[in-house]
C-alpha positions as CSV (number, residue, x, y, z in Angstrom):
1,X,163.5,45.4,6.4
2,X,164.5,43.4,3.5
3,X,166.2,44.7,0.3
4,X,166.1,42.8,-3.1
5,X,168.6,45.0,-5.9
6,X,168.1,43.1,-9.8
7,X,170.8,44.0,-11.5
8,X,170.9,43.4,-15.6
9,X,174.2,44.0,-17.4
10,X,173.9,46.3,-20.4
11,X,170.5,47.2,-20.5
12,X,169.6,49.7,-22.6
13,X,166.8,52.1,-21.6
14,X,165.8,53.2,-24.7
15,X,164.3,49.5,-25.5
16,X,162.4,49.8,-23.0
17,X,158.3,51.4,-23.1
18,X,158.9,53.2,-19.4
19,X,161.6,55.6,-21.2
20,X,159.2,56.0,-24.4
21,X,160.0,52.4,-26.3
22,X,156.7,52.1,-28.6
23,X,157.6,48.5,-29.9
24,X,159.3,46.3,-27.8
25,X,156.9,43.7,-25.3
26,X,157.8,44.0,-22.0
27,X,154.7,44.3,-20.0
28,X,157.0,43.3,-16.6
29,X,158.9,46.2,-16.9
30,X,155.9,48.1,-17.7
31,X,154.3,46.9,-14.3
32,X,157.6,47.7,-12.7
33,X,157.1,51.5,-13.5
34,X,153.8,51.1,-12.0
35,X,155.1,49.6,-8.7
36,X,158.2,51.8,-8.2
37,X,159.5,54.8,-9.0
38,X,161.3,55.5,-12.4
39,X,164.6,57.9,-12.4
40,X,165.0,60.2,-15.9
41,X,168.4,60.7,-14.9
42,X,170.6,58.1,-13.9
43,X,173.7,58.0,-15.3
44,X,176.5,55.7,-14.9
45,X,179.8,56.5,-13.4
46,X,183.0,53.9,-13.6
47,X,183.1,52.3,-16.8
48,X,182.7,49.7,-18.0
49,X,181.6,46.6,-16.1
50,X,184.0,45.7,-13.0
51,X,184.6,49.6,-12.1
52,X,180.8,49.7,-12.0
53,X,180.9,47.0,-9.8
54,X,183.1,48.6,-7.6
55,X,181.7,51.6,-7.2
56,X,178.2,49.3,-6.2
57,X,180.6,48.2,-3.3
58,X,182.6,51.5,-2.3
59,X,179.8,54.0,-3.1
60,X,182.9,55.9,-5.2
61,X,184.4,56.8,-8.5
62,X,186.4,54.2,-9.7
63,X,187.5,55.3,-12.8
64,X,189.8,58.4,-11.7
65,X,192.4,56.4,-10.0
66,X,191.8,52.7,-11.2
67,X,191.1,50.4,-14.3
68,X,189.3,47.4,-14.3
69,X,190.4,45.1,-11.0
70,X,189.3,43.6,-8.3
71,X,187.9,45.3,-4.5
72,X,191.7,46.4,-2.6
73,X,192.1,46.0,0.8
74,X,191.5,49.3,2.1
75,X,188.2,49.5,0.3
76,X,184.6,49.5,2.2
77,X,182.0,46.7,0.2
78,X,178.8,47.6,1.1
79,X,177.6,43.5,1.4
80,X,180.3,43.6,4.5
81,X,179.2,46.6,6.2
82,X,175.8,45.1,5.8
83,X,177.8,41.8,7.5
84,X,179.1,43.5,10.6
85,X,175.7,44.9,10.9
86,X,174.0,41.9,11.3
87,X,172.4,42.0,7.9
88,X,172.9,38.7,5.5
89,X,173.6,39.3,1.8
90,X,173.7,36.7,-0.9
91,X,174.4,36.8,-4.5
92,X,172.7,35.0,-7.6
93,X,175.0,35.7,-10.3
94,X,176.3,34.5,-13.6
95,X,178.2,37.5,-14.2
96,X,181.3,35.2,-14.9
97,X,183.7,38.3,-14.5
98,X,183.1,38.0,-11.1
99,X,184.8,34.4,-10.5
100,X,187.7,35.1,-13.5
101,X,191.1,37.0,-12.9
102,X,190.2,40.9,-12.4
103,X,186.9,40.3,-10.6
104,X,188.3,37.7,-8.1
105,X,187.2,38.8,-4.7
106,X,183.5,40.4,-5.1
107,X,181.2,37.9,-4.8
108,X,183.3,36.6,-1.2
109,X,182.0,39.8,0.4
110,X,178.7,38.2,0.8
111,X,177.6,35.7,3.0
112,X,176.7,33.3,0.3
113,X,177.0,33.2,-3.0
114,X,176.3,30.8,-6.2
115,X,177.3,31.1,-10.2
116,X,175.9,30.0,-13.2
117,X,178.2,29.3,-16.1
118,X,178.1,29.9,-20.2
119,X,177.9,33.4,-20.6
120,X,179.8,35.1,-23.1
121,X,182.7,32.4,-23.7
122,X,183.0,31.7,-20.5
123,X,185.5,28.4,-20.4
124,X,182.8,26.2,-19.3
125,X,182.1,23.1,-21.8
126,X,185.5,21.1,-22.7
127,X,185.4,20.2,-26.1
128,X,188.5,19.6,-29.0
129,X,186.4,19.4,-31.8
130,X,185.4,22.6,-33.2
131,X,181.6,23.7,-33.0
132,X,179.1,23.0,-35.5
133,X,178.2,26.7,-36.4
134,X,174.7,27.4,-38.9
135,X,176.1,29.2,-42.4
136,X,173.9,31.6,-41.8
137,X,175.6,33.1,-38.6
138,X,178.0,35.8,-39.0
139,X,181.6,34.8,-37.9
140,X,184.0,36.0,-35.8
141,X,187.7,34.9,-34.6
142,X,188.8,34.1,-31.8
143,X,189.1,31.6,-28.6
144,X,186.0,33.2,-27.0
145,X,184.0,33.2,-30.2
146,X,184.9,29.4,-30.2
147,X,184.3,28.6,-26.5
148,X,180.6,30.6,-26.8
149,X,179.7,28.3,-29.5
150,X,180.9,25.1,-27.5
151,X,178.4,26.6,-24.5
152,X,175.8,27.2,-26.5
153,X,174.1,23.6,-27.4
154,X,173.9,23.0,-23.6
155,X,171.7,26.0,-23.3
156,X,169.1,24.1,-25.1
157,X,166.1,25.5,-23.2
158,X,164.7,28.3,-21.0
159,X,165.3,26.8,-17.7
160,X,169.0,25.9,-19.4
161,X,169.8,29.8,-20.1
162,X,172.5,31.1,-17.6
163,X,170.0,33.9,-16.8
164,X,166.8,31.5,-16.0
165,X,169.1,29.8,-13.4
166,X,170.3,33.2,-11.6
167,X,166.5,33.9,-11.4
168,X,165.8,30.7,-10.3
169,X,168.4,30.8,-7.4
170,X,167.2,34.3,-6.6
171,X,163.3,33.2,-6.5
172,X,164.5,30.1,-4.1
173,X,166.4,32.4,-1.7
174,X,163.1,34.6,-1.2
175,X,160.8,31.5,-1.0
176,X,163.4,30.0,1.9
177,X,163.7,33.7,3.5
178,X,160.8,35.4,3.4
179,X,159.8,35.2,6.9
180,X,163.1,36.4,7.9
181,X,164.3,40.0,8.2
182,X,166.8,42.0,7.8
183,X,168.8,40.4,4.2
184,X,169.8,42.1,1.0
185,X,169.8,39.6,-1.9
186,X,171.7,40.7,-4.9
187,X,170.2,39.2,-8.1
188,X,172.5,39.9,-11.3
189,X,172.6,38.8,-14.8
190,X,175.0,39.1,-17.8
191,X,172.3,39.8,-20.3
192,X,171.4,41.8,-22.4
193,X,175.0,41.7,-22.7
194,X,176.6,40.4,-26.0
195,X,176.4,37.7,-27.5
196,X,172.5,38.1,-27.4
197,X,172.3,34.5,-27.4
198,X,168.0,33.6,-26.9
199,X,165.5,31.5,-27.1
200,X,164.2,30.8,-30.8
201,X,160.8,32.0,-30.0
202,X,161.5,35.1,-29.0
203,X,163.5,36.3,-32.1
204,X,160.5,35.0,-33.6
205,X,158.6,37.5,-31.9
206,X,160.4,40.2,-33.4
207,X,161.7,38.4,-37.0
208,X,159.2,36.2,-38.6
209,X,160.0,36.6,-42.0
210,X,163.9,37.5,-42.1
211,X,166.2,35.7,-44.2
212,X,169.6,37.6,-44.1
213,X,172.6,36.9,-42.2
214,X,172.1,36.1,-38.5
215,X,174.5,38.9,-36.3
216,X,174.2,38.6,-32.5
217,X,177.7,39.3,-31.3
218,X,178.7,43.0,-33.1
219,X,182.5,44.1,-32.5
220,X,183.0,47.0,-30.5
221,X,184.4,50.1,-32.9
222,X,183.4,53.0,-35.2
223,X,181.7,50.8,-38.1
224,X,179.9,53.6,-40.7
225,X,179.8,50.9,-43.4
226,X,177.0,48.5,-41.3
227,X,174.0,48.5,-44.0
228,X,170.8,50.0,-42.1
229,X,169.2,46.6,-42.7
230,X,172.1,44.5,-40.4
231,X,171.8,47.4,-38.0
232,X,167.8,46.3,-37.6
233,X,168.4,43.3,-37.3
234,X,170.8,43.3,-34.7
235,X,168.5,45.5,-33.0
236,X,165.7,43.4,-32.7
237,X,168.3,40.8,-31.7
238,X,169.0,42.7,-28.8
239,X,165.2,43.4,-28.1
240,X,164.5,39.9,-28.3
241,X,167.1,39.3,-25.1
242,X,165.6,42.3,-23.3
243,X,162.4,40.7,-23.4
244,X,163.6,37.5,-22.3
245,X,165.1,39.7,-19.1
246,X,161.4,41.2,-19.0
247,X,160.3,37.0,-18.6
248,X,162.7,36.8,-15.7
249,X,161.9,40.2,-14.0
250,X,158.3,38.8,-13.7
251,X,159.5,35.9,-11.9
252,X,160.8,38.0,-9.5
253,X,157.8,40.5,-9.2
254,X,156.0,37.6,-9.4
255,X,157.7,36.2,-5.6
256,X,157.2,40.0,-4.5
257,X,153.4,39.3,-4.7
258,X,153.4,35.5,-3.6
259,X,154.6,36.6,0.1
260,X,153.4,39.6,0.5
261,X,156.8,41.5,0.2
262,X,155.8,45.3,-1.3
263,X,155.5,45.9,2.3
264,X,158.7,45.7,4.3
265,X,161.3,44.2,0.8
266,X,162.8,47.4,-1.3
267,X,163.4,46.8,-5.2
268,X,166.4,48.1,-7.2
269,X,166.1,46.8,-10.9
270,X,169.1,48.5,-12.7
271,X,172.1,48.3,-14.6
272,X,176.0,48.9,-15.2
273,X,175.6,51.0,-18.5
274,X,173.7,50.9,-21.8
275,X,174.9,50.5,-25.3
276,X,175.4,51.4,-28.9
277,X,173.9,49.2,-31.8
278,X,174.8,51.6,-35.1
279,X,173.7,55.3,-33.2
280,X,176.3,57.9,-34.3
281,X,177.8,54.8,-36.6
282,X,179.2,53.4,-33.3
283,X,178.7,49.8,-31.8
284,X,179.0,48.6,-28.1
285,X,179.6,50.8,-25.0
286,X,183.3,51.8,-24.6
287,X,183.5,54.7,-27.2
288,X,184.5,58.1,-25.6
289,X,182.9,60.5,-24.6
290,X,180.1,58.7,-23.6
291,X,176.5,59.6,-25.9
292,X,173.5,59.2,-24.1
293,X,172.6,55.8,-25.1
294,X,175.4,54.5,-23.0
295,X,175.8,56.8,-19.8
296,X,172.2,57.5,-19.5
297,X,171.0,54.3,-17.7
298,X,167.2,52.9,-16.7
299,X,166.5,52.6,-12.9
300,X,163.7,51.9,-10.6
301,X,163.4,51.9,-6.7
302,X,160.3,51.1,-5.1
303,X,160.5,52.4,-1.3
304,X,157.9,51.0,0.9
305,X,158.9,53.5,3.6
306,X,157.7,56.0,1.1
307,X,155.2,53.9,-1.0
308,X,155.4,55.9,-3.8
309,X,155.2,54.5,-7.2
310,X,154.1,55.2,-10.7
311,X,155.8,58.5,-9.8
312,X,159.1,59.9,-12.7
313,X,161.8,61.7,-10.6
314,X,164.1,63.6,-12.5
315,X,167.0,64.6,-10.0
316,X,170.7,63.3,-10.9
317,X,171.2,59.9,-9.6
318,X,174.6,58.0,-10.5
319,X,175.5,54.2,-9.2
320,X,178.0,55.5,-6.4
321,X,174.4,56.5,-4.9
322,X,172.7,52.8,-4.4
323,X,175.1,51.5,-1.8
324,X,174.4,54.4,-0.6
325,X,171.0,53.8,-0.6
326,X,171.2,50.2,0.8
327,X,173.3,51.4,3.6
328,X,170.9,53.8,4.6
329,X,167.5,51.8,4.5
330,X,169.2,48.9,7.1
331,X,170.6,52.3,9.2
332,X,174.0,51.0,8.9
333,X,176.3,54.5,8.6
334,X,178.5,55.4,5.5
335,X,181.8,55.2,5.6
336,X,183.5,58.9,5.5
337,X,185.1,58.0,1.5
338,X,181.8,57.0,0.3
339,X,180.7,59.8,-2.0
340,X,177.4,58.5,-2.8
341,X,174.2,59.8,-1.2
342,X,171.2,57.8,-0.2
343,X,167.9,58.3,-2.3
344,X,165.2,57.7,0.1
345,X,164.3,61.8,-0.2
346,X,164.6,61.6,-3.9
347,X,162.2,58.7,-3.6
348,X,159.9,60.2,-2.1
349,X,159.7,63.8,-3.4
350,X,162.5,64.5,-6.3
351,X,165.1,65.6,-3.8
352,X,168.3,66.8,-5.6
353,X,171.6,64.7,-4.1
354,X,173.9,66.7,-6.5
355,X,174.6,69.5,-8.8
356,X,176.5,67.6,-11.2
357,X,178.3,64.0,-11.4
358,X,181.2,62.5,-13.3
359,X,181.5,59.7,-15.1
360,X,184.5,57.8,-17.5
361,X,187.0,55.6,-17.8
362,X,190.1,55.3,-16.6
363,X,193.2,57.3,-18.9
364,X,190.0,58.5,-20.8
365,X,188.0,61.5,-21.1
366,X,186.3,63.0,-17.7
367,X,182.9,63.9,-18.7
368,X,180.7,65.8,-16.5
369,X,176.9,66.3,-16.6
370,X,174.1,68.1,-14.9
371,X,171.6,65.3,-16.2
372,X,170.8,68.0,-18.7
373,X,173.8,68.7,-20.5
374,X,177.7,66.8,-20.6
């Protein structure tokens, strides 16, 4: 058995025509809910990107005891159980958290690992002289703002984006691997993350005729004063990146059909949290408590044990529960502190795995939700 988890950061479900998205083009995902199975009710739990991360390791709430940080001693990563099981994991990332101070030691509990730089400010490109910067981009201070523009003109093309390399790795570890068995490949991207920084053409898809301001990086806050005509444009700013992570998920699907993989190879294709672009007058993802647009997250498992697909399930899933999950499909045994449950019954028939699951940050509010109500 093989396992192959995509992971997008910030991905927000309601973009997105498998959760009722009317206007966006994404006819990848579109397949995807065809091929797997599509949970109503996932919802996140740590927030917002590392404790996520965390809890993918540990299978448990991070946010209760801990803040943003790196995997402790004491903790159980998944990606090393999987290790002392026989099983090989590697990661395709360029998730630059991962390799900065605070993520430090995630991506070491794989077998192998590679990173792709220029996301997000990432301290990539040397250069003294400030960045030429179009007049009619919105501004914003600081040495990250900076450093993204420095990245940016070396990011010139498709196969240049951060994200079309991670794909690219992951598509080349499946073409060298997939006559082998037992190996869970872990596939993750920054985007749709801010800055949504993408190709021309596809803004183009969604903007032909604009001629305002150009916004893609919005500041995270309480903003009632945004004119509704900024807030569409960011929007389809945003949109305009998602399908540009619909192009890469098609690679992916794409190597799924090449060797024959919907067989033996189980598909995650998830995320670490949505986000806000002007709903309830609030931008980005770390406003508390957390509305629907944030803590309700897209997610999509295709089972092969099972082979069902095109199928909705709407039982309470959180993230704690894909270790979990990953665990359980290579029959390697949870550790006692993992609080997640494996989802190969919910897969197959809409088994419940919980009454109620928590979610928040740490020294914030504790929300709690039945998938129905918080």
């Amino acid at each position: 058995m093989r396992c192959i988890m995509v992971m997008f950061d910030t991905l927000s479900r309601r973009f997105l025509p498998n959760y009722g998205c009317d206007w966006t083009v994404m006819p990848n995902f579109e397949r995807l809910g065809r091929e797997a199975v599509t949970f109503n009710r996932s919802y996140v739990g740590s927030m917002p990107c590392m404790p996520a991360r965390r809890e993918i390791h540990t299978g448990r709430y991070n946010f209760l005891h801990r803040s943003w940080g790196p995997l402790e001693p004491w903790d159980d990563s998944m990606p090393v159980l999987l290790r002392e099981k026989g099983v090989y994991s590697h990661l395709a990332s360029d998730h630059y958290h991962y390799w900065e101070e605070g993520g430090a030691n995630y991506h070491t509990k794989y077998n192998t690992w590679e990173i792709f730089r220029g996301q997000e400010g990432d301290p990539w490109i040397g250069q003294v002289k400030d960045p030429q910067i179009p007049d009619c981009y919105q501004v914003r201070s600081g040495a990250r703002w900076r450093q993204d523009w420095v990245n940016r003109p070396h990011m010139d093309s498709d196969e240049k984006m951060p994200q079309a390399q991670t794909m690219q790795a992951g598509c080349e570890f499946i073409a060298r691997n997939s006559d082998q068995d037992n190996w869970f490949l872990h596939i993750e991207t920054f985007d749709p993350h801010e800055p949504y920084f993408v190709p021309k053409r596809l803004i183009e898809l969604y903007e032909q005729d604009y001629q305002g301001p150009r916004w893609d990086w919005p500041n995270y806050g309480h903003f009632p004063e945004i004119e509704p005509h900024m807030r569409e444009h960011i929007r389809k700013v945003y949109a305009a990146l998602a399908t540009f992570c619909d192009e890469q998920l098609g690679r992916v699907l794409a190597m799924m059909d090449e060797h024959d993989m919907w067989k033996d190879t189980m598909l995650i294709v998830n995320t670490d949290h949505g986000t806000l672009l002007g709903e309830h007058d609030e931008w980005e993802k770390m406003r508390q408590p957390f509305y629907q647009e944030v803590a309700n997250t897209p997610l999509f498992i295709w089972d092969p044990r099972s082979g069902v697909k095109g199928q909705c399930r709407e039982s309470l899933v959180q993230t704690i529960d894909l270790p979990a999950t990953i665990l359980e499909l290579f029959g390697v045994d949870r550790p006692k502190d993992m609080q997640g449950v494996p989802l190969k019954d919910t897969i197959a028939s809409d088994a419940p795995v919980r009454e109620a699951g928590l979610m928040g940050m740490h020294g914030g509010h504790v929300n709690v939700t039945d998938g129905r109500y918080v």
